[in-house]
N, C-alpha and C positions, 0 to 999 in steps of 0.2 A: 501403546507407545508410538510417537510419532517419529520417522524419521529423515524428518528435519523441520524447517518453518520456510513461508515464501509469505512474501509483504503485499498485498491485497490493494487495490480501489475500487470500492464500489461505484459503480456509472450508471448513471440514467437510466440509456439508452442500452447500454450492452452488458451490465450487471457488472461481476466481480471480474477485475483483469490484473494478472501479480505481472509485477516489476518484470524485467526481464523477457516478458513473453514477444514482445517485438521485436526484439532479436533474432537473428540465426540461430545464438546457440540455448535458445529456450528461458525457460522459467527460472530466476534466481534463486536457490534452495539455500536457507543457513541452517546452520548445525544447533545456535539454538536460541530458542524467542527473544534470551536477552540479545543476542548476536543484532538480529532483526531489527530489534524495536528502537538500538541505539542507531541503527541506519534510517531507520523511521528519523528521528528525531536530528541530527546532522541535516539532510535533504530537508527538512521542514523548517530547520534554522538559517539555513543557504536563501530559503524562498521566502523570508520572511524579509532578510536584510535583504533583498534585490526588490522587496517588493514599497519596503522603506524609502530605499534607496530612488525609486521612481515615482515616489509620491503617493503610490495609493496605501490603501489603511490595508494594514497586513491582517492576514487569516489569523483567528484565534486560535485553531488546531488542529493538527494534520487531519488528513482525507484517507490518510492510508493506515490499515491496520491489519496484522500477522494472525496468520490460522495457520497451525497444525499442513501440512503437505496433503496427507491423506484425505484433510477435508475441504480440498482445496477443489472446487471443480467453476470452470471457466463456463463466465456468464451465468452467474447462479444471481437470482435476483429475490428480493424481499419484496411481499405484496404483502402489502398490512390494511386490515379493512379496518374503517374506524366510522 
């Protein structure tokens, strides 16, 4: 049982970094995935119409996505051989 969720973007260069963590007061934890995901999606609808709003062609769909707290570990990167 997890206890709580934090909202993820996976990066390039430095792997996984959740919201929050450039702050002083740390990593943003919600109480629970729906909590999250509808913050996911709010910030992704903000970035769409500013992104309308200046012209260019908006993101098809967010970049950030909720894991679990306890599986949460900074700069954790996917190598995929293909």
């Amino acid at each position: 049982m997890s206890w709580g969720w934090v909202i993820v973007t996976d990066t390039l260069c430095e792997g996984w970094q959740a919201w929050g963590e450039e702050d002083a007061e740390g990593v943003e934890v919600y109480a629970t995935k729906a909590e999250a995901e509808c913050e996911i999606e709010d910030a992704f609808e903000d970035l769409v119409r500013n992104q309308m709003e200046s012209g260019m062609e908006p993101d098809q769909e967010p970049d950030a996505f909720v894991v679990p707290l306890d599986e949460y570990t900074k700069g954790r990167k996917a190598i995929y051989h293909g």
